[in-house]
C-alpha positions as CSV (number, residue, x, y, z in Angstrom):
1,X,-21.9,19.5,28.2
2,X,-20.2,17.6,25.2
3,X,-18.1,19.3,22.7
4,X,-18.9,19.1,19.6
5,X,-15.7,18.0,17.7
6,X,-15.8,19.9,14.0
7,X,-15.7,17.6,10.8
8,X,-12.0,17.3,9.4
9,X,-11.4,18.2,6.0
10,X,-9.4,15.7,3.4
11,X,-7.1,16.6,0.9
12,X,-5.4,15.2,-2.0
13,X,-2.1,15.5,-3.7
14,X,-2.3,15.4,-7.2
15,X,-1.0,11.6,-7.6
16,X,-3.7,10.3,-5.7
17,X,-6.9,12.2,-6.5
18,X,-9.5,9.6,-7.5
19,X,-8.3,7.8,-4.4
20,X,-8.7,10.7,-2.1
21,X,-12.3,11.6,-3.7
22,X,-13.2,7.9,-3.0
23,X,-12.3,8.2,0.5
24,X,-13.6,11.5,0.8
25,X,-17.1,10.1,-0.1
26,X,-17.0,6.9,1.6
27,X,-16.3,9.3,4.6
28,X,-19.2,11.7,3.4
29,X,-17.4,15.1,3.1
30,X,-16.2,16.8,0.1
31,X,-13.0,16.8,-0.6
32,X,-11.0,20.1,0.3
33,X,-9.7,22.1,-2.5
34,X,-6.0,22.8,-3.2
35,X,-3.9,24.6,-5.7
36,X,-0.7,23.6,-7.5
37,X,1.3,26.0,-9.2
38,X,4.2,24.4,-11.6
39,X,7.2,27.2,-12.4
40,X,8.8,26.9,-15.8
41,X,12.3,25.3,-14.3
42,X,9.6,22.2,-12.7
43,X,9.7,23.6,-9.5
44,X,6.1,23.3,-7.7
45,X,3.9,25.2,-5.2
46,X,1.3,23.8,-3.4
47,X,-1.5,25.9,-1.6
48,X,-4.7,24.9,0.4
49,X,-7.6,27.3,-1.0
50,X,-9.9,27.5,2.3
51,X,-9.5,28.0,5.8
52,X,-8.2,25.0,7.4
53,X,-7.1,26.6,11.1
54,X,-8.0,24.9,13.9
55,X,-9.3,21.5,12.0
56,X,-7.8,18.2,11.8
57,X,-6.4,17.5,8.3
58,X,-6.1,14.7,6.2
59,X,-3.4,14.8,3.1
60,X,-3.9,11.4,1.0
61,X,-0.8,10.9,-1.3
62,X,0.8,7.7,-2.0
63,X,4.8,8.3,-2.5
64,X,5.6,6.1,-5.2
65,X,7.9,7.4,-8.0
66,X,8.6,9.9,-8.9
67,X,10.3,11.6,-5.8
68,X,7.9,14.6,-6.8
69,X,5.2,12.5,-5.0
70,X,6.9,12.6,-1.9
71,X,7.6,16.3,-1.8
72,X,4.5,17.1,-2.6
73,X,3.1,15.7,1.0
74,X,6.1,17.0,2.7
75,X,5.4,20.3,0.9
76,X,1.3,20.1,2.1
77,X,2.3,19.0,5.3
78,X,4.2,22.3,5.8
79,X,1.7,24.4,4.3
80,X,-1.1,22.8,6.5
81,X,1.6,23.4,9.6
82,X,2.2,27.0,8.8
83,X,-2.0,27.9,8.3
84,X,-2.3,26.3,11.7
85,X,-4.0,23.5,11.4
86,X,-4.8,21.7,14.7
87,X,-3.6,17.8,13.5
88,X,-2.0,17.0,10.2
89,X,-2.3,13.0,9.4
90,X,-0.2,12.0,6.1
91,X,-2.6,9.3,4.8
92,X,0.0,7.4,3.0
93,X,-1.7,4.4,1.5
94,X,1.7,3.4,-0.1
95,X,4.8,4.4,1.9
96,X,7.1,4.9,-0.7
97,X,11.2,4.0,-0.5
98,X,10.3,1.4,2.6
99,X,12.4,-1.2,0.6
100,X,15.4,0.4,1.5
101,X,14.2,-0.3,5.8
102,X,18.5,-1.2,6.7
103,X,21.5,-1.6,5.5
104,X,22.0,-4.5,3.6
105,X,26.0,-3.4,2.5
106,X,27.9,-1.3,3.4
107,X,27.7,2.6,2.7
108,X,23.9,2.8,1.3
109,X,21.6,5.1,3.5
110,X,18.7,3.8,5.2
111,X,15.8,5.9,3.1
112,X,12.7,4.5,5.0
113,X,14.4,5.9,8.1
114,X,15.1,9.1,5.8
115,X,11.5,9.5,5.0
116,X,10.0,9.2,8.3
117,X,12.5,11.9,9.3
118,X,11.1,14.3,6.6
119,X,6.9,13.7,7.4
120,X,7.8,14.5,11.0
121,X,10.2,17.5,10.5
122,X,7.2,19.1,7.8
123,X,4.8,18.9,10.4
124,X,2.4,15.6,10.7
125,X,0.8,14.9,13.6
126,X,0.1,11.3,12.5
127,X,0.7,8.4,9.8
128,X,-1.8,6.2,8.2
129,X,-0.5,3.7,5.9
130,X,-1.7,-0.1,4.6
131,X,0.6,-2.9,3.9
132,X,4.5,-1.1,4.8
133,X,7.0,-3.7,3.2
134,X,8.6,-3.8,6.6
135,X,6.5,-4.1,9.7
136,X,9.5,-2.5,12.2
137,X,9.1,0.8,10.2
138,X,6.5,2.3,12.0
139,X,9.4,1.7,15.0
140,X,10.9,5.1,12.8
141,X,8.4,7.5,13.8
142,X,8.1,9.1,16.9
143,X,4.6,9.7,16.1
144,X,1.6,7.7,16.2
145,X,1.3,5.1,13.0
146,X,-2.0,3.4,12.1
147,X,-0.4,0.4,10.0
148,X,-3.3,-1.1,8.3
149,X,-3.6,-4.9,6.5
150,X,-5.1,-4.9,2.8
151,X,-6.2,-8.5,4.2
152,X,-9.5,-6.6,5.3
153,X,-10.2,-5.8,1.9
154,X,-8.8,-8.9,0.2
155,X,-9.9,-11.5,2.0
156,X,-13.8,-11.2,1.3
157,X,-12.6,-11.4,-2.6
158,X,-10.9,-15.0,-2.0
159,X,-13.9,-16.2,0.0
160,X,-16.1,-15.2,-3.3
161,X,-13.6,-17.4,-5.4
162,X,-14.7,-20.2,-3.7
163,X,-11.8,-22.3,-4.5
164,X,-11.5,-26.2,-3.0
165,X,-7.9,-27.3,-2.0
166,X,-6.7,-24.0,-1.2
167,X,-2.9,-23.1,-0.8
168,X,-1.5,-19.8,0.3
169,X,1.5,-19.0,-1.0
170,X,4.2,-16.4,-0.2
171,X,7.1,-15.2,-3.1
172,X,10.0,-15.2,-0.5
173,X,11.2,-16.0,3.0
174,X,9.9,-12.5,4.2
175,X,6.4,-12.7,3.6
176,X,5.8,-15.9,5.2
177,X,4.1,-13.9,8.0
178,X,1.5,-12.4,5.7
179,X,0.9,-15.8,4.2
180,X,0.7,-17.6,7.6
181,X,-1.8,-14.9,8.4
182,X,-4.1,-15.5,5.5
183,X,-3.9,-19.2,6.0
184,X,-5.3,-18.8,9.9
185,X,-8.5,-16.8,7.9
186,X,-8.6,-19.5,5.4
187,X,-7.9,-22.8,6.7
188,X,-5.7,-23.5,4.1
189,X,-2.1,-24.7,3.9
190,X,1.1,-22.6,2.9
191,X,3.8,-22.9,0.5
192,X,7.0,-20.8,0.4
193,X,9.4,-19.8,-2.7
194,X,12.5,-19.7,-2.3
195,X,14.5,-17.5,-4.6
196,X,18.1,-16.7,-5.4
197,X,18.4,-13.1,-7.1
198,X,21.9,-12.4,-9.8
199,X,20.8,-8.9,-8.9
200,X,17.7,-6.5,-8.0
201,X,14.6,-7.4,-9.9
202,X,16.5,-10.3,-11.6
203,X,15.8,-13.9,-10.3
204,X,18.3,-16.7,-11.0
205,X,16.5,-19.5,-9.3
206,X,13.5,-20.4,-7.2
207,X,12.7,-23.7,-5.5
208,X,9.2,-24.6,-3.5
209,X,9.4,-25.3,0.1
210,X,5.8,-27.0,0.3
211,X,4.1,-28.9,-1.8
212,X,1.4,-27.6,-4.5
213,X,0.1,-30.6,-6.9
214,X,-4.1,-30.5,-7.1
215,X,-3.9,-27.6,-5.5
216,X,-5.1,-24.0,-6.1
217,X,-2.9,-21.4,-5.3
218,X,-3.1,-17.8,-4.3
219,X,0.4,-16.4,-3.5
220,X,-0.1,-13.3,-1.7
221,X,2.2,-10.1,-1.4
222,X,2.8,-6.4,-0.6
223,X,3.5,-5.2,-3.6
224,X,4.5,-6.0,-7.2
225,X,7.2,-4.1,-9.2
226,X,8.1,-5.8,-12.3
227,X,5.9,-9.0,-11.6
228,X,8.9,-11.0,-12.4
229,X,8.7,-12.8,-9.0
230,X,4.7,-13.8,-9.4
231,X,5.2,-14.8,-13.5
232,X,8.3,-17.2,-11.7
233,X,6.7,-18.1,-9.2
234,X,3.4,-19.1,-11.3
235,X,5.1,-21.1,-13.7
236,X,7.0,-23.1,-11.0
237,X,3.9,-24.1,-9.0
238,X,2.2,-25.1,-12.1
239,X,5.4,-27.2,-13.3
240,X,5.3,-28.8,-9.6
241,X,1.2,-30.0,-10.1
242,X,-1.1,-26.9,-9.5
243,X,-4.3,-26.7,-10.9
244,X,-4.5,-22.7,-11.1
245,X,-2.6,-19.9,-9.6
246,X,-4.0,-16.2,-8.6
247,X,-2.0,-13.2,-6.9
248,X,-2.6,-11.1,-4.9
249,X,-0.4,-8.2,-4.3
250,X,-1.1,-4.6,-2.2
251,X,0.5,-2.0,-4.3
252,X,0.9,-2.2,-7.8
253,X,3.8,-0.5,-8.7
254,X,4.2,-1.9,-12.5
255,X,7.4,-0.5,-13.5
256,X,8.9,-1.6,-16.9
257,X,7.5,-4.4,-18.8
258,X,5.1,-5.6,-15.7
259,X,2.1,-5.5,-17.8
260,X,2.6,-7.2,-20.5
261,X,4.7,-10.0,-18.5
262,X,1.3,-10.4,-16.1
263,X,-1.2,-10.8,-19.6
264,X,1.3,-13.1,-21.4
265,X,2.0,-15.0,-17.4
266,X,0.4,-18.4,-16.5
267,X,-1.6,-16.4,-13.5
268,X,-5.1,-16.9,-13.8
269,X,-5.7,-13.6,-12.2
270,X,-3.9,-10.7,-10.4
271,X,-5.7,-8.7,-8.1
272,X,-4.6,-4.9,-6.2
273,X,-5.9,-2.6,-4.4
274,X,-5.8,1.4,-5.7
275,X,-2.8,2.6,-3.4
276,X,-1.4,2.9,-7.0
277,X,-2.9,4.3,-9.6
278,X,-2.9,2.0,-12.7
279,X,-1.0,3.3,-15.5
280,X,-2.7,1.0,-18.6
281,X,-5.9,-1.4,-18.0
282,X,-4.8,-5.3,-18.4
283,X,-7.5,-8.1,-18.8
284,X,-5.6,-10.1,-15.6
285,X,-5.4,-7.3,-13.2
286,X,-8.8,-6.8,-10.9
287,X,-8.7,-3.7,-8.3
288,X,-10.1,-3.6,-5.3
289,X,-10.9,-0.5,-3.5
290,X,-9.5,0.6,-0.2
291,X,-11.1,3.8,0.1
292,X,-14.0,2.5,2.5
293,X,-11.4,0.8,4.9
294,X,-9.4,4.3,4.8
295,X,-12.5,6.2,5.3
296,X,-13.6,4.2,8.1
297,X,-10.0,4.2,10.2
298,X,-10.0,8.0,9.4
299,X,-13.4,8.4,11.1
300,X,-12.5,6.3,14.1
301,X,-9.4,8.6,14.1
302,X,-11.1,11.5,14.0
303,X,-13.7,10.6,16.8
304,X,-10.9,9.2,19.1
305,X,-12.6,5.6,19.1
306,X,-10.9,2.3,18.6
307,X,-9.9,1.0,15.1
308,X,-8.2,-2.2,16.4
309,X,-11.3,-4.3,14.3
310,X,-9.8,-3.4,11.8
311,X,-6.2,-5.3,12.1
312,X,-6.9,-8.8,10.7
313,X,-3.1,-9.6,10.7
């Protein structure tokens, strides 16, 4: 006699709602209801407002700044763990504080290793996260990690561009990988910048290793902060020959002057995915859903089948 497995339930922290009520429909369940209660001081508490004991759980919150974001899932985690709920995934679509995946001098903590600490320790069962800046981060949990591609999503979009002479490019040395990837989809070649940083955020020089005249070029990315690499790097290609340039970048982050450095850029387009919510609309920035892929890998998850068509990279 087979067992019939009961449906999950999904849940959202507050940061990432609309996402989580995408997924939640794409998936075809409601989404579960929760309760946040704010104390004068700032001090939060969160609370799941029906049963959840015995079920598998999903918690959808992406943990981009502030750190509130992140201690809310750690703080639903441990409220799922304590009402006894049978699995606890953190769906993490951006994994927050993964730029700082080593030491790079001495005496700075390794916060990537930190927070994988902290999801495990509150209670999750399991990780489910798209496009981690570092691949060898899902070497930091001790529990299983479903690292997923946003090339799923994105590549279908650069197929509809229909662009001829097609060059991938990647913004630095360490996403050559993800570029090589996208070129094996797209038959295209691939061009890498070089660049030489004064300090974080702040690029001195960048040179081209590749060549880019009558070509179109999509540089591709995980995410994009203060879009001061992509404007650069746009500029450049077009001063070495390019016909046009597009992005394309995972999580938009957006912090500082982003925005308006991206309308007044030379990119002919930007486009993300919704890890990150957007915090002002811009005519250059297109989003791209991932709640269906998220939905799906949750399902396979949920029913204990394969998701591995679902890793293009």
């Amino acid at each position: 006699m087979k067992v019939k497995i009961p449906k999950p339930k999904i849940f959202a922290c507050t940061q990432s709602l609309v996402l989580a009520e995408k997924i939640a429909k794409a998936y075809g369940i409601e989404l579960g209801i929760t309760k946040k209660t704010i104390f004068s001081d700032g001090e939060f508490q969160v609370s799941f407002e029906e049963s959840i004991r015995g079920r598998r759980i999903f918690i959808v919150g992406s943990t981009f700044p502030n750190t509130d974001h992140l201690m809310e899932m750690l703080l639903m985690i441990d409220a799922a763990k304590r009402a006894s709920a049978r699995h606890i995934t953190a769906v993490m679509p951006y994994f927050g504080w993964a730029r700082q995946d080593r030491k790079d001098k001495p005496r700075v903590p390794i916060a990537a290793k930190l927070v994988a600490n902290l999801l495990q320790a509150a209670g999750a069962t399991r990780i489910i996260t798209m496009d981690l800046h570092a691949d060898q981060i899902q070497g930091f949990f001790e529990k299983p990690v479903d690292h997923l591609f946003a090339s799923t999503i994105f590549l279908p979009y650069i197929k509809e561009l229909n662009l001829d002479n097609l060059t991938i490019a990647s913004p630095d040395m360490g996403g050559s990988k993800r570029a090589y990837a996208y070129s094996k989809f797209l038959h295209s070649d691939v061009v890498i910048c070089y660049k030489q940083r004064k300090q974080a955020n702040v690029i001195d020089k960048m040179e081209l290793i590749g060549k880019v005249k009558g070509r179109n070029v999509i540089i591709v990315d995980d995410m994009v902060d203060t879009a001061g690499t992509l404007c650069k790097a746009a500029e450049v290609m077009l001063e070495k020959g390019a016909i046009s340039v597009y992005a394309i970048a995972t999580h938009a982050i957006l912090s500082g002057d982003a925005h308006n450095r991206i309308l007044n850029s030379k990119l002919e387009a930007l486009v993300v995915s919704d890890t990150i919510p957007l915090k002002q609309q811009n005519s250059k920035i297109k989003v791209v859903s991932c709640a269906p892929l998220f939905a799906d890998v949750m399902h396979k998850v949920h029913n204990n089948t394969s998701i591995s068509g679902q890793f293009l990279m």
